[in-house]
Backbone as a printed PyTorch tensor [residue, N CA C, xyz], in Angstrom:
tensor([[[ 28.4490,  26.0180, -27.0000],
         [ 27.9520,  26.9190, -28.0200],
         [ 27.1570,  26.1590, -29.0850]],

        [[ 27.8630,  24.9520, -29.5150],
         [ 27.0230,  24.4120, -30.4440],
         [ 25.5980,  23.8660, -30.4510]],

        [[ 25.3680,  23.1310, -29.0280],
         [ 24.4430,  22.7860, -28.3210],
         [ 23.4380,  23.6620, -28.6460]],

        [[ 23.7920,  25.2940, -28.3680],
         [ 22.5420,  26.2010, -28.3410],
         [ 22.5460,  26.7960, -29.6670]],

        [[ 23.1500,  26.2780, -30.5400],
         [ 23.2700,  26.5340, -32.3320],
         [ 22.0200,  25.1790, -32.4020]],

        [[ 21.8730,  23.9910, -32.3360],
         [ 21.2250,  23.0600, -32.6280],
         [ 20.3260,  23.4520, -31.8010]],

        [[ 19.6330,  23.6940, -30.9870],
         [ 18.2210,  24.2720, -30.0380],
         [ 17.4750,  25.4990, -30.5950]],

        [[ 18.4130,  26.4950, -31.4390],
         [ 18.2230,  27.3650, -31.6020],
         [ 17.7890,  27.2690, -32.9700]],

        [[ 18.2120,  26.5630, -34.0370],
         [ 18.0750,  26.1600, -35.2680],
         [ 16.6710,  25.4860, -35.0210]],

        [[ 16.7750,  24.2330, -34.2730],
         [ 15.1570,  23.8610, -33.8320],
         [ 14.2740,  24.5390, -34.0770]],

        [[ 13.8510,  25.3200, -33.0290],
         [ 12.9410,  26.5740, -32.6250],
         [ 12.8640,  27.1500, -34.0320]],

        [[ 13.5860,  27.6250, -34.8390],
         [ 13.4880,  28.9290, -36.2210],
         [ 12.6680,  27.8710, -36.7500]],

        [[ 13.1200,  26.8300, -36.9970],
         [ 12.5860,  25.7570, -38.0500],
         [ 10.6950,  25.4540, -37.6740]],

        [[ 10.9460,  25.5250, -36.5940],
         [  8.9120,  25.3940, -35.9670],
         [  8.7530,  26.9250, -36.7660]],

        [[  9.2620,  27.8090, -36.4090],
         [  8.4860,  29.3610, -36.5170],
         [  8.5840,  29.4770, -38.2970]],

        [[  9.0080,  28.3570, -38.6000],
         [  9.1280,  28.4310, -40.1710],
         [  7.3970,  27.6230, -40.7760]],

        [[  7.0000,  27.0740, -39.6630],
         [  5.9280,  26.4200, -40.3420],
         [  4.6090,  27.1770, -39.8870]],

        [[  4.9050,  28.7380, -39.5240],
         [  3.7180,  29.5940, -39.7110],
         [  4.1920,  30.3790, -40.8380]],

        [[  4.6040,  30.3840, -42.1040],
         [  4.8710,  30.2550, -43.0310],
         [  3.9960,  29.6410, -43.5690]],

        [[  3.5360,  30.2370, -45.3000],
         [  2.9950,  29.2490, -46.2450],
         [  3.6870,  28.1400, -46.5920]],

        [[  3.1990,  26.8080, -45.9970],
         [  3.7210,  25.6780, -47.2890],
         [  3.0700,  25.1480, -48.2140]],

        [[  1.7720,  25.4900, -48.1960],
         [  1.0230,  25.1860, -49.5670],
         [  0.5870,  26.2900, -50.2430]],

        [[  0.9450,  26.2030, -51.4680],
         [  0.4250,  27.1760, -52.3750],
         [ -0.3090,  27.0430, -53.2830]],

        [[ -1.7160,  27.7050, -53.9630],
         [ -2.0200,  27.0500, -54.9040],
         [ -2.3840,  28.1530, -55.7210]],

        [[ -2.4250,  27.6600, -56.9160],
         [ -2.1620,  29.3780, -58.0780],
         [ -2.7350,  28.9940, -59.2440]],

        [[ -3.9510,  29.7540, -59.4680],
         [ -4.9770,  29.8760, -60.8960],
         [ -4.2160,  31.0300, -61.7330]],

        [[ -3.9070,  30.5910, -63.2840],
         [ -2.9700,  30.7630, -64.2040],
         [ -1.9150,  31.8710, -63.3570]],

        [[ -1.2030,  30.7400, -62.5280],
         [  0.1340,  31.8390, -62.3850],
         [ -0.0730,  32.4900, -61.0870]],

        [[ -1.1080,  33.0060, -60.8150],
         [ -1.6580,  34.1280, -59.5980],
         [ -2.0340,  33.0310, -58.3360]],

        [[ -1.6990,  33.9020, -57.2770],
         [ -2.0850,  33.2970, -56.1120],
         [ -3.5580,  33.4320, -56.0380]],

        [[ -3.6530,  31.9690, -55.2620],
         [ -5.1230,  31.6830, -55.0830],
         [ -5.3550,  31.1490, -53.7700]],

        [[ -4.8510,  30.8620, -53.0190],
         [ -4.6950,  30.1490, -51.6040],
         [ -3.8110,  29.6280, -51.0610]],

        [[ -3.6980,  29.8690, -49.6960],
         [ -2.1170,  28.9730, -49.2180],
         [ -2.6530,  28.8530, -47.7780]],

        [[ -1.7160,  27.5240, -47.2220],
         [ -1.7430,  27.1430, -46.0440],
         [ -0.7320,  27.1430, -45.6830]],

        [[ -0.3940,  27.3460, -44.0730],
         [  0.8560,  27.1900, -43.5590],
         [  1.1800,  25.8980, -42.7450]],

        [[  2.1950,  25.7570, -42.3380],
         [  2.4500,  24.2200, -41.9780],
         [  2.0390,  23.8240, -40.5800]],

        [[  1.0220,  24.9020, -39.7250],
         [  0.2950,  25.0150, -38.5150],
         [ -1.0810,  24.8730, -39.0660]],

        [[ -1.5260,  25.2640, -40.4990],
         [ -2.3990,  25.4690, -40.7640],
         [ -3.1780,  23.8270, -41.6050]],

        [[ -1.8590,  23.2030, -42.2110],
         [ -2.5480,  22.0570, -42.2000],
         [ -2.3440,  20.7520, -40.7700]],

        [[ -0.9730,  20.9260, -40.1600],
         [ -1.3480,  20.0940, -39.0080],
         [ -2.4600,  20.3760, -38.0820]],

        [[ -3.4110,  21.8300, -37.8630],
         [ -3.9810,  21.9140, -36.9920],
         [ -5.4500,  22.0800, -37.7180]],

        [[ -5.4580,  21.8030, -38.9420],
         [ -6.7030,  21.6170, -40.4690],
         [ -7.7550,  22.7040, -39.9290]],

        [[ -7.1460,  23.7770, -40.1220],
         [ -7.3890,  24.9100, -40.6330],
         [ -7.8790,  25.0980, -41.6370]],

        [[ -8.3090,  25.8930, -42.2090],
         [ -8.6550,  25.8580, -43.6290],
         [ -7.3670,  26.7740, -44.6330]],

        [[ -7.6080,  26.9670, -45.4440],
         [ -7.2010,  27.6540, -46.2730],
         [ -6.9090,  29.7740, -46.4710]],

        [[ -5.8740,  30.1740, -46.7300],
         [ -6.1390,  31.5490, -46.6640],
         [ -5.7990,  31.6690, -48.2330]],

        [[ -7.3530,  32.3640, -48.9080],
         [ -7.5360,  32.8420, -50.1000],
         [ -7.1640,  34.6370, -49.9520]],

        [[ -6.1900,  34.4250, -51.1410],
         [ -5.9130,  35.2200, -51.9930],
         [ -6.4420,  36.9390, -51.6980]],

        [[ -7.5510,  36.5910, -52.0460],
         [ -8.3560,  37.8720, -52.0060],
         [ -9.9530,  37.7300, -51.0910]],

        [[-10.6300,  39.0200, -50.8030],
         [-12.0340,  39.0960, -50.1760],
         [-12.9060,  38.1850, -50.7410]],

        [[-12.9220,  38.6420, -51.7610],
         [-13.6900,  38.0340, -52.8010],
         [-14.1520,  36.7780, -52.9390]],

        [[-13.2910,  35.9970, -53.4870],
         [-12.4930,  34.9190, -52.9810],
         [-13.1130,  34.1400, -51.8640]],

        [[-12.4840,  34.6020, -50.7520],
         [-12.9280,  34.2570, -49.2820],
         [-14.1920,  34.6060, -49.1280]],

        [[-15.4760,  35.1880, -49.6050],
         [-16.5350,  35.6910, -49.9880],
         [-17.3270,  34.2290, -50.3270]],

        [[-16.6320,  34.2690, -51.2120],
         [-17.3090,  33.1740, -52.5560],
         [-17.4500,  32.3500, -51.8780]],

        [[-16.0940,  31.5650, -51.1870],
         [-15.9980,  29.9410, -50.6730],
         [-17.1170,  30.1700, -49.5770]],

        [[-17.1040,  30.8140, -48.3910],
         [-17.8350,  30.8550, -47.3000],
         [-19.3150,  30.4240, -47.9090]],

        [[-19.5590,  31.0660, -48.7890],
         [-21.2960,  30.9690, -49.1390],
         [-21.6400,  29.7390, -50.2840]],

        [[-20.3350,  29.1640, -51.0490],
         [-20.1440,  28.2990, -51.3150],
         [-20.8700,  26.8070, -51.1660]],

        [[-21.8000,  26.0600, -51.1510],
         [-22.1840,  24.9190, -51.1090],
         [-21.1650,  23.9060, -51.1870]],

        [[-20.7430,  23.9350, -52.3760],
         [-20.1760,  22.7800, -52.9990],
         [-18.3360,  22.4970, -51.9370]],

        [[-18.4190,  23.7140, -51.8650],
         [-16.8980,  24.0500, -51.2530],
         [-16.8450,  23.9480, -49.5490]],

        [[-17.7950,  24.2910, -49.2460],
         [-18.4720,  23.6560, -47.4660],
         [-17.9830,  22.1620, -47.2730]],

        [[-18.7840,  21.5180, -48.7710],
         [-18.6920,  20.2820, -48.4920],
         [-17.8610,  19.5570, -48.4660]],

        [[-17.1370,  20.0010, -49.5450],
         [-15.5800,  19.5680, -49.8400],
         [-14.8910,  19.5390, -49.2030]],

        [[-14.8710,  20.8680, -48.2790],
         [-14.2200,  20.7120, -47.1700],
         [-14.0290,  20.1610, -45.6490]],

        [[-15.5280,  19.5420, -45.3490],
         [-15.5710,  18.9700, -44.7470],
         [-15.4370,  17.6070, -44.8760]],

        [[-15.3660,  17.1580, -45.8500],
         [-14.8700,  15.5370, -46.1760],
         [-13.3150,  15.3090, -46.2060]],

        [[-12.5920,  16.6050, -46.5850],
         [-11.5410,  16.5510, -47.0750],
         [-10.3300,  17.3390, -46.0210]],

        [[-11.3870,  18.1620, -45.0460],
         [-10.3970,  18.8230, -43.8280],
         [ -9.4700,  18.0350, -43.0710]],

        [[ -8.6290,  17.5240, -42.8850],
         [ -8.7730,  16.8340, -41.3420],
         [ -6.9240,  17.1480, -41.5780]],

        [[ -6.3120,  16.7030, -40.5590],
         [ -5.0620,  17.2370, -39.5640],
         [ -4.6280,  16.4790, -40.7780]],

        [[ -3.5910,  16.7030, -41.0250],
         [ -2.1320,  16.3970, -42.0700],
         [ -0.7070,  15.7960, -41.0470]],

        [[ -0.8890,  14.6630, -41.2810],
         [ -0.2010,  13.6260, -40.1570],
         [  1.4320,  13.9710, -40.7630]],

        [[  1.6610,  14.4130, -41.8950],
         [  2.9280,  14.9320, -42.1260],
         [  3.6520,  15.7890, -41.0470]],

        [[  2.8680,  16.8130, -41.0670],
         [  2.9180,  18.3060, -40.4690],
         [  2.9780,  17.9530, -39.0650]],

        [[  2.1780,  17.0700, -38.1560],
         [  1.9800,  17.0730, -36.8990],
         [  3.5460,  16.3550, -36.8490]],

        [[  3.4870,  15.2610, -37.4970],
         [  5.1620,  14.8160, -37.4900],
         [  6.3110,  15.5710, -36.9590]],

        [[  6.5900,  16.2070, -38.2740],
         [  7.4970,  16.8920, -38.2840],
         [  7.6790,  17.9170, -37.1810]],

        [[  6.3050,  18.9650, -36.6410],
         [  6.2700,  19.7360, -35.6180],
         [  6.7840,  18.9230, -34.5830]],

        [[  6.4080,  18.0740, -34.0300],
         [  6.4970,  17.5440, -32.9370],
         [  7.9930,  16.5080, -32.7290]],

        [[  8.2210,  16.1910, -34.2300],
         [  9.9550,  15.8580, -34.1590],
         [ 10.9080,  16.8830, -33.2620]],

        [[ 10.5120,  18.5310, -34.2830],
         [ 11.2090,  19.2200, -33.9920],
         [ 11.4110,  20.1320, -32.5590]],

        [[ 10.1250,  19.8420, -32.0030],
         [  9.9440,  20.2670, -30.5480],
         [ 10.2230,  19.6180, -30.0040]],

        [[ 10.1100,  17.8670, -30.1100],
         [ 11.1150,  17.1210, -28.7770],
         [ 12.4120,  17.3280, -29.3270]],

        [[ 13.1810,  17.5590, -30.4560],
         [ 14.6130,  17.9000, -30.5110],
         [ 15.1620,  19.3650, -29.9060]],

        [[ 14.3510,  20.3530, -30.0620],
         [ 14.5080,  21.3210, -29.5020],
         [ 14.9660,  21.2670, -28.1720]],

        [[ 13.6880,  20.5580, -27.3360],
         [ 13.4310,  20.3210, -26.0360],
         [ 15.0540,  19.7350, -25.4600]],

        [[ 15.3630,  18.1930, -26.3910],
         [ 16.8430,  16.8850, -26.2860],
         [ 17.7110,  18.4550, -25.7760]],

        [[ 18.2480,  18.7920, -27.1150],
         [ 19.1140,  19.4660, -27.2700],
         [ 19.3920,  20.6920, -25.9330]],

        [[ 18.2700,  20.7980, -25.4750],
         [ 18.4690,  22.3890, -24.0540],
         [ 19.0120,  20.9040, -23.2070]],

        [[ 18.0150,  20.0960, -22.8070],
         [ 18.2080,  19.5830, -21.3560],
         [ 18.9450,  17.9840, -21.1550]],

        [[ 19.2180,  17.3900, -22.3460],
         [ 20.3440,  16.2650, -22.6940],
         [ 21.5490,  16.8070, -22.3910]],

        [[ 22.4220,  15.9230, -22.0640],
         [ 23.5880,  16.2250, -21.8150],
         [ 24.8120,  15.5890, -22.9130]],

        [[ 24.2690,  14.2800, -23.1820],
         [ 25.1220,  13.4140, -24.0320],
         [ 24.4100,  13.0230, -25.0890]],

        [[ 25.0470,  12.5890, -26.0240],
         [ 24.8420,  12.3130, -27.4120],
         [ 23.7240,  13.2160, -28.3570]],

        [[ 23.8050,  14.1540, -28.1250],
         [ 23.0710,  15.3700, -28.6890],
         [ 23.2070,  15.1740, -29.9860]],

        [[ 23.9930,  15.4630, -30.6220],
         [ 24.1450,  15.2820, -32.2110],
         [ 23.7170,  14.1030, -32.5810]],

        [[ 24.0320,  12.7940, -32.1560],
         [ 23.3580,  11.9000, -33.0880],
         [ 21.6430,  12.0260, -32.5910]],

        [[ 21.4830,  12.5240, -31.8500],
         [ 19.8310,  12.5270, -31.6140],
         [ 19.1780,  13.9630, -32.7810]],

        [[ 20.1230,  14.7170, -33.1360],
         [ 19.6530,  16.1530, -33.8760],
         [ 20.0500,  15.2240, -35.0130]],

        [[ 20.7450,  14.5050, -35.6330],
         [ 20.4540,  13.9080, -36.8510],
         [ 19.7150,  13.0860, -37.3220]],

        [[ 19.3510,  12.4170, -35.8790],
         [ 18.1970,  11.7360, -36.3290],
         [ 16.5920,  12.1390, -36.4780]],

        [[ 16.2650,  13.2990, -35.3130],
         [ 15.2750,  14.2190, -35.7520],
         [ 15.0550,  15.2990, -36.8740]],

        [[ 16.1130,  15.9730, -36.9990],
         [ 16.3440,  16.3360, -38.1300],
         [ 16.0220,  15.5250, -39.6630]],

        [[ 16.9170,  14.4270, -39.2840],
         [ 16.6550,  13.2440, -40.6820],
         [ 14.8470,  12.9520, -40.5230]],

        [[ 14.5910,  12.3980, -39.5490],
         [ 12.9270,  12.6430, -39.7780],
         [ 12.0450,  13.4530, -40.5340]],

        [[ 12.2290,  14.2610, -40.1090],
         [ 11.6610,  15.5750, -40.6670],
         [ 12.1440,  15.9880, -42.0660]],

        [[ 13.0480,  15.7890, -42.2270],
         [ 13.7450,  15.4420, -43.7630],
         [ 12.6900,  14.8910, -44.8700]],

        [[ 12.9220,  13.5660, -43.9050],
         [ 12.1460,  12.5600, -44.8360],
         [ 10.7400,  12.2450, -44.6580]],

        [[  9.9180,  12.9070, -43.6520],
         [  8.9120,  13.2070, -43.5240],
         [  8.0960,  14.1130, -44.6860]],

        [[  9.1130,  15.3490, -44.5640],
         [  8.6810,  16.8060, -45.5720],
         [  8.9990,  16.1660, -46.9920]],

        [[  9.8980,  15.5160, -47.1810],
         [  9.7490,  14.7990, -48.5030],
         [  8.6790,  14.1460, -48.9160]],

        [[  8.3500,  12.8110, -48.1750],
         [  7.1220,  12.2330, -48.1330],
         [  6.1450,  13.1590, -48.2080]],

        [[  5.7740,  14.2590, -47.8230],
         [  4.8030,  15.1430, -47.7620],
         [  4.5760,  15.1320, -49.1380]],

        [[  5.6920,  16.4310, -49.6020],
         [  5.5520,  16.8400, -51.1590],
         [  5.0910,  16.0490, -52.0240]],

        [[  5.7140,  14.3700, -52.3290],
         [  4.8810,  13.3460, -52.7320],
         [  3.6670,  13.3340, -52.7340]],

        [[  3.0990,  12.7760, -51.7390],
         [  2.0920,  12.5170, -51.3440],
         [  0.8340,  13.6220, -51.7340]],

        [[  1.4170,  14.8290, -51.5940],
         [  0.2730,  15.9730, -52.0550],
         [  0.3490,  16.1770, -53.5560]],

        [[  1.4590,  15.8170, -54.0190],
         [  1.4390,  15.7330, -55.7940],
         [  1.0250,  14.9440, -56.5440]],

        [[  0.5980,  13.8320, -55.5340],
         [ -0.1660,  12.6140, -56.2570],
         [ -1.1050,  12.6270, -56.0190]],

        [[ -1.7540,  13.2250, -54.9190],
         [ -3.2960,  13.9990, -54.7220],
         [ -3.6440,  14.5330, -55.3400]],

        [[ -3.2970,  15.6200, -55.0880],
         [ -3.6690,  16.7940, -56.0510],
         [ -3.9280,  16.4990, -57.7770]],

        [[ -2.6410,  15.7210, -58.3420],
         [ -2.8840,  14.9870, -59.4630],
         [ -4.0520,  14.2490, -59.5020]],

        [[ -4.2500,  13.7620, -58.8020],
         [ -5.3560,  12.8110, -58.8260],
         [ -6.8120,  13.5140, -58.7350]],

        [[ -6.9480,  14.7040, -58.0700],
         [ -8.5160,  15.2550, -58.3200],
         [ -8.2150,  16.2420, -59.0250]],

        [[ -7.2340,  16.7930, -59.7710],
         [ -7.3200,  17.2300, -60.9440],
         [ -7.7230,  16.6610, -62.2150]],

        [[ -7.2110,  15.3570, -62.0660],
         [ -7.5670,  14.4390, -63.1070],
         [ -9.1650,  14.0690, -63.2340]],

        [[ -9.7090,  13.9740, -61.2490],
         [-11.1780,  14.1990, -61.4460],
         [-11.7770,  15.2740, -62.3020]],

        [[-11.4740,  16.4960, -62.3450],
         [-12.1990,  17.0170, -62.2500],
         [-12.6680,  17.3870, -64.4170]],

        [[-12.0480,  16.2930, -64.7420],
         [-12.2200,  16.6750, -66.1460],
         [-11.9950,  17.6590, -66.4890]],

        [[-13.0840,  18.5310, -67.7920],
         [-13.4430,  19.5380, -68.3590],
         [-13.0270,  20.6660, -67.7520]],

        [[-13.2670,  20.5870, -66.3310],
         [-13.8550,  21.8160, -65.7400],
         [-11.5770,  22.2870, -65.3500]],

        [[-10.8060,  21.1680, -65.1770],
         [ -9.5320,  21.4320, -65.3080],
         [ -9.0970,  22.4320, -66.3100]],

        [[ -9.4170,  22.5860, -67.7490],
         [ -8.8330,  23.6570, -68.2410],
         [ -9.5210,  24.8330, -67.9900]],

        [[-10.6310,  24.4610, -67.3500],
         [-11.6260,  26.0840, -67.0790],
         [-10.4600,  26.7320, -65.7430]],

        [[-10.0750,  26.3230, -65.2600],
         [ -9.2290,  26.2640, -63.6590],
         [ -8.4440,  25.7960, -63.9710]],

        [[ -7.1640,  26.4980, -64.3220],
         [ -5.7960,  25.7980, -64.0220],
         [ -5.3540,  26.1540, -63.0810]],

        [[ -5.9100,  25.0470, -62.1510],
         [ -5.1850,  25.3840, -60.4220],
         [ -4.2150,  24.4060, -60.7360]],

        [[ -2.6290,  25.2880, -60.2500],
         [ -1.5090,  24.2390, -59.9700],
         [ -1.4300,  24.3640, -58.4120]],

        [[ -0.1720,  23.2910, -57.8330],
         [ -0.0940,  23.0870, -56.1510],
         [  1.5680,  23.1850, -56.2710]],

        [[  1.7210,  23.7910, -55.3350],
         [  3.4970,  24.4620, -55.1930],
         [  3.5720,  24.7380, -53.7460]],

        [[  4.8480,  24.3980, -53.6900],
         [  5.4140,  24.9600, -52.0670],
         [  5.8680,  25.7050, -51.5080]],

        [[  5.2690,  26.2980, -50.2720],
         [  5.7880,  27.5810, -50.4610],
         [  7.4140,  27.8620, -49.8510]],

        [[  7.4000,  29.3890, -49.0270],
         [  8.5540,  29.4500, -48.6190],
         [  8.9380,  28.3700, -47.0240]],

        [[  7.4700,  28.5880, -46.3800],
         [  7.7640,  27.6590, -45.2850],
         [  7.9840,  26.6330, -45.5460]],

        [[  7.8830,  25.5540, -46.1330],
         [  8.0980,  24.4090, -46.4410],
         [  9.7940,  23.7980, -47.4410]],

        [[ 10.1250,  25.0770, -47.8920],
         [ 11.4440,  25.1430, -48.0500],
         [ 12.5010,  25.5380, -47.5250]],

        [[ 11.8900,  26.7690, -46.3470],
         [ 13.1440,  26.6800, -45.2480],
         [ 13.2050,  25.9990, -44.2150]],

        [[ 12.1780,  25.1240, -44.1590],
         [ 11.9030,  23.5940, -43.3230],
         [ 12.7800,  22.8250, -43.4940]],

        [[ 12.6660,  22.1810, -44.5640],
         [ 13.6490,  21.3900, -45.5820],
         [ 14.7340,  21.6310, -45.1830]],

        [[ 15.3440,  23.0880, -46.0430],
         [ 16.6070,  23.1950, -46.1900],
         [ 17.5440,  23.0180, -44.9150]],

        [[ 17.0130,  24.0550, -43.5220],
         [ 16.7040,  24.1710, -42.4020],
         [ 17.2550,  22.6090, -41.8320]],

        [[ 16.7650,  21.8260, -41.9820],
         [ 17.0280,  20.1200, -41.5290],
         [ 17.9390,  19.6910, -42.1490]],

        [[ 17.9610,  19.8630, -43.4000],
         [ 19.2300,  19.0370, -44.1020],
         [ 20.4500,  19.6690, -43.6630]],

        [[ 20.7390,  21.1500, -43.4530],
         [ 21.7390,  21.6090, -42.8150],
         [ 22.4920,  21.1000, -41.6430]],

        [[ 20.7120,  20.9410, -40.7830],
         [ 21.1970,  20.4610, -39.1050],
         [ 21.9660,  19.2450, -39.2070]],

        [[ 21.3750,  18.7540, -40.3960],
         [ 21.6310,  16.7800, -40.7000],
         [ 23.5000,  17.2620, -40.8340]],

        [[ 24.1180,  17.6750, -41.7290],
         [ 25.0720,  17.9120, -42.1880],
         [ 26.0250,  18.5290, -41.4730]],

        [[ 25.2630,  19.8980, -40.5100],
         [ 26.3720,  20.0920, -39.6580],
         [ 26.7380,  19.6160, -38.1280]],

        [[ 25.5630,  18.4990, -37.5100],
         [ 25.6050,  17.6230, -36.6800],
         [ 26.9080,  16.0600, -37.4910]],

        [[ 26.6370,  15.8940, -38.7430],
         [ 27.6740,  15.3470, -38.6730],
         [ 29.1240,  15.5710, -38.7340]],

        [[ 29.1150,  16.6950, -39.1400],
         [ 30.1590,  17.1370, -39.2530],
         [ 31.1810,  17.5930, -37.5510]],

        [[ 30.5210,  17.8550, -36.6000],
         [ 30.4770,  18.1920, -35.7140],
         [ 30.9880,  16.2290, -34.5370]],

        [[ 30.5900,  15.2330, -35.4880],
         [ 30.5940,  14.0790, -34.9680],
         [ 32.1090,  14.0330, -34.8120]],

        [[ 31.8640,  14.2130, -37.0140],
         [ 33.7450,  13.6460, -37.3150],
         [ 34.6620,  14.6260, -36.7780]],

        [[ 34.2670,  15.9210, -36.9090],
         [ 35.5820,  16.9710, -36.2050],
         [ 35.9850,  16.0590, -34.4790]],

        [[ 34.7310,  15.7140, -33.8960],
         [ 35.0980,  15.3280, -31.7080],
         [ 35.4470,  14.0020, -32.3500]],

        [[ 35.4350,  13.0470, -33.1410],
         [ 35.8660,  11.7160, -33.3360],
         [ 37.7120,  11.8040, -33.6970]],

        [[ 37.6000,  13.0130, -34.9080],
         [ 39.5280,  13.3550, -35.1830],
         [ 39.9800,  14.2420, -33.7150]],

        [[ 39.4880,  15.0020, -33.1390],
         [ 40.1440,  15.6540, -32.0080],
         [ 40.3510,  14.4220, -30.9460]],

        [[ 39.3700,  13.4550, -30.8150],
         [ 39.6290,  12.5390, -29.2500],
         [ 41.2550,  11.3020, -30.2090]],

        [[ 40.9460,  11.6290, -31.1300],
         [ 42.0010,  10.3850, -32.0630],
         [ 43.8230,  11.3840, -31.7720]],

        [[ 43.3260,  12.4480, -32.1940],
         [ 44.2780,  13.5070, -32.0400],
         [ 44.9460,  13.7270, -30.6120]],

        [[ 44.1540,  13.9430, -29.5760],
         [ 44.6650,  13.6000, -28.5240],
         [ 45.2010,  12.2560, -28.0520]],

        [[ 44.6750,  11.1040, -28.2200],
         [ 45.5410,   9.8880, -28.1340],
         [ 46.6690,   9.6730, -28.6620]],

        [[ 46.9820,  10.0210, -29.8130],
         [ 47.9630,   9.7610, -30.4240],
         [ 49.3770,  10.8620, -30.2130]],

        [[ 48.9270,  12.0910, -29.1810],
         [ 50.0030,  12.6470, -28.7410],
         [ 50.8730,  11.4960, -27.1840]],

        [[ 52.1140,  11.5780, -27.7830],
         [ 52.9020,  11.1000, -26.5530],
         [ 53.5640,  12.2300, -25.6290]],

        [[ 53.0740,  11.6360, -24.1950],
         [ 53.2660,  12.5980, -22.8900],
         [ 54.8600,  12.1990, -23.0080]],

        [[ 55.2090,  13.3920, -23.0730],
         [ 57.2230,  13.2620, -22.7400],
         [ 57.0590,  13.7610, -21.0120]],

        [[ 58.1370,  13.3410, -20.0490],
         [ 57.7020,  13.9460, -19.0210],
         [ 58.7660,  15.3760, -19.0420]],

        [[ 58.1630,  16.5200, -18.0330],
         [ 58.8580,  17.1830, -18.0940],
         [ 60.0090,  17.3950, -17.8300]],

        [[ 61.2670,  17.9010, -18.0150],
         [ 62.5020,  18.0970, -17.5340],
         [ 62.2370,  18.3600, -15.7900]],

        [[ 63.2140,  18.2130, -15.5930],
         [ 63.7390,  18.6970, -13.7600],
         [ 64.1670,  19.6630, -13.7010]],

        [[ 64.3540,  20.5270, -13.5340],
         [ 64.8090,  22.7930, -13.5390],
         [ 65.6310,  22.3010, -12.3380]],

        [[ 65.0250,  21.2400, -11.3830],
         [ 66.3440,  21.3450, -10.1640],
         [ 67.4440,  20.9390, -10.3140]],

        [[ 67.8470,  19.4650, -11.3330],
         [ 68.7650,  19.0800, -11.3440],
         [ 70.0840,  20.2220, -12.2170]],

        [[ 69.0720,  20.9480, -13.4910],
         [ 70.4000,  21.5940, -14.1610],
         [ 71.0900,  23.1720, -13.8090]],

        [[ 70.3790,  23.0150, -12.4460],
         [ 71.4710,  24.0900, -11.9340],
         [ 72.3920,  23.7270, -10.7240]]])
């Protein structure tokens, strides 16, 4: 049962990264988001509104930007592909399943961590480019829901794969430490 609790947890956790994990929001309001298919497979962006999506398309400056600045998000491909060969371990492995789901799991952990970093010090950083024109645009960068039931999603697996270690480590201890009495004889006491 547990086996197909950890395969099954897998799988939700991929379908979690067609989900927004990037968000980005001019005073407060949504303004664009990507999902976590959408930057491993550098996609572009889904704006907010028509309009919006209007503007950028015919856009010059934003063409360009984006083509210097598109490309696959080595986070995202990570983590996807952690979680699909664990998926995969977990159906058709037979042994040591859990420490292999904690260690993919822990990947992806610390992968999606590294992510968040990494895009907050970006993002900081061409905000800081952009001078003046920053208080004209207060674009902030936030994460969305996919990228937090990613997370959470893994740290669970992390936690209840170990837990799952120490419970079969006290049960095999538990069984050793019972002593076999042999049974009585029923023939002799009659």
């Amino acid at each position: 049962m547990r086996y197909y609790t950890n395969s099954g947890i897998f799988v939700i956790t991929i379908l979690f990264f067609f989900l927004p994990f990037l968000e980005i929001k001019c005073k407060n309001e949504p303004f664009a988001v990507m999902s976590g298919f959408d930057l491993a497979l550098k996609n572009g962006m889904a704006f907010s509104n028509e309009e919006t999506t209007d503007y950028m398309k015919d856009n010059e400056e934003f063409k360009s930007l984006q083509k210097t600045q598109n490309r696959h998000d080595p986070f995202s491909i990570v983590s996807i592909l952690s979680l699909f060969i664990a998926a995969l371990i977990q159906i058709f492995l037979k042994k040591n399943r859990e420490i292999l789901a904690i260690i993919f799991s822990g990947v992806v952990v610390v992968t999606l961590i590294i992510m968040q970093f990494a895009f907050k010090i970006g993002w900081n950083k061409q905000m800081d480019d952009m001078g003046p024109m920053k208080s004209m645009f207060p674009l902030t960068l936030g994460f969305g829901s996919g990228y937090w039931l990613s997370l959470i999603t893994c740290i669970l697996l992390l936690v209840l794969n170990v837990f799952f270690i120490i419970y079969d480590n006290k049960s095999s201890r538990q069984i050793e430490r019972i002593d076999i009495q042999p049974l009585p004889d029923f023939n002799e006491q009659v």
